[in-house]
C-alpha positions in Angstrom: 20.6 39.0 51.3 23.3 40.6 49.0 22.4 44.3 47.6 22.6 43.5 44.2 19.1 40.8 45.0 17.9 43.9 47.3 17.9 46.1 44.8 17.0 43.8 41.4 13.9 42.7 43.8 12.9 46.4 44.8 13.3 46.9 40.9 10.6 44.4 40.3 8.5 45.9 42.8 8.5 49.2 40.9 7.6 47.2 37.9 4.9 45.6 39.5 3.6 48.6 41.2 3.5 50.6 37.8 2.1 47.3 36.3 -1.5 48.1 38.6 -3.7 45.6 38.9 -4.6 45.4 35.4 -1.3 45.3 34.1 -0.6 42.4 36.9 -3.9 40.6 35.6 -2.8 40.8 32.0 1.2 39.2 33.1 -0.7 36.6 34.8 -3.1 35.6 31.8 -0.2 36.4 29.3 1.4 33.2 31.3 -0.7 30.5 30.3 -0.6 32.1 26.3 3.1 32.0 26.0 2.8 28.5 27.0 0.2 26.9 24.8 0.9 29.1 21.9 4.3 27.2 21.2 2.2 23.9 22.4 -0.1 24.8 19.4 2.3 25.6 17.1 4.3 22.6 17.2 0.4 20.3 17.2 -0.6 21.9 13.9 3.3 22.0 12.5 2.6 17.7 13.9 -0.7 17.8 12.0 0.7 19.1 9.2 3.4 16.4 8.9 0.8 13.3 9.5 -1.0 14.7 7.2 1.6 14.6 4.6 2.6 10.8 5.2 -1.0 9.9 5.2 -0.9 11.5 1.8 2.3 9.7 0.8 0.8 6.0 2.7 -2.1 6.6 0.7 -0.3 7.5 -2.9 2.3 4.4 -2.1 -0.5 2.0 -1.3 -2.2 3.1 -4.7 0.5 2.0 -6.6 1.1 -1.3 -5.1 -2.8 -1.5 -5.5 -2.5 -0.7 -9.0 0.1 -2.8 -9.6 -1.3 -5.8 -8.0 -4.1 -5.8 -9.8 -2.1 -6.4 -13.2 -0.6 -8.7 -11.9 -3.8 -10.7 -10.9 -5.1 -10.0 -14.6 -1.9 -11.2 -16.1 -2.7 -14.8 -13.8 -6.4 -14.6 -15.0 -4.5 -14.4 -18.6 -2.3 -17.4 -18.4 -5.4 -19.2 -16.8 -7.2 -18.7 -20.0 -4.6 -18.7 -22.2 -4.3 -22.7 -20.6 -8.0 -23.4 -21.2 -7.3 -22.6 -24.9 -4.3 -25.0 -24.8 -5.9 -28.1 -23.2 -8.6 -27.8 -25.6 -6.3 -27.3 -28.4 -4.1 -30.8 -26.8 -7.6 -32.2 -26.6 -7.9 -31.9 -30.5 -4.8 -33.0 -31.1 -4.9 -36.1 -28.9 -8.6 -36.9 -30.2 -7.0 -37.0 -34.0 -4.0 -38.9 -32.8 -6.4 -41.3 -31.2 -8.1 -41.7 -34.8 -4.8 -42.3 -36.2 -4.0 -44.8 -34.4 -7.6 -46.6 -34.8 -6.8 -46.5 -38.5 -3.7 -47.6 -38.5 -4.3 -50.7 -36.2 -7.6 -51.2 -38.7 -5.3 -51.0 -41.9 -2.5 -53.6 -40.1 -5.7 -55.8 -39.1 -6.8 -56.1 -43.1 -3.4 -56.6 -44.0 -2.8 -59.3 -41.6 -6.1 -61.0 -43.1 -5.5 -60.8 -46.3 -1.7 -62.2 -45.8 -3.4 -65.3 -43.6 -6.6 -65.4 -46.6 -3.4 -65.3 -49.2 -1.0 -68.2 -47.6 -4.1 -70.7 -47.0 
């Protein structure tokens, strides 16, 4: 081995040694801490953010909701507005119809009373 890793190694020995046993115990616990507590940050900063879209998903699918269901009233609109149209047709065709009958009626009288006149 090279000096300068002779020497940085008995440095750490010194370290450790002034460490004691407690101070060795705490480096070793202090390991596991320094690794989840950046694992933990970035879960709740992840939480954080699925919590926001699920907001957002929720807002978005609100709206379209909302809108949808004008749109389905405006359909149930037209539907009606068609019921009132066939039975307005209906009326109309109904007094066309009696036109019709009276008309063919008045040409039926008029043809008998031109065959009555000519015999």
């Amino acid at each position: 081995m090279d000096p300068k890793t002779i020497n940085l190694l008995t440095a750490l020995a010194k370290v450790i040694s002034s460490l004691g046993p407690g101070g060795i115990w705490s480096l070793f616990l202090a390991i596991p801490v320094i690794t989840l507590l950046p694992m933990l940050l970035i879960a709740l900063i992840h939480s954080k953010r699925q919590s926001d879209l699920l907001e957002a998903y929720r807002k978005d699918t609100h709206e379209v909701l909302q809108e949808y269901g004008r749109s389905v009233e405006k359909i149930g609109q037209y539907y009606k507005d068609n019921i009132i149209l066939v039975k307005n047709y209906e009326k109309v065709t109904n007094d066309l119809h009696n036109v019709v009958l009276l008309n063919t009626q008045t040409m039926q009288r008029l043809c008998d009373k031109i065959d009555g006149a000519i015999k």
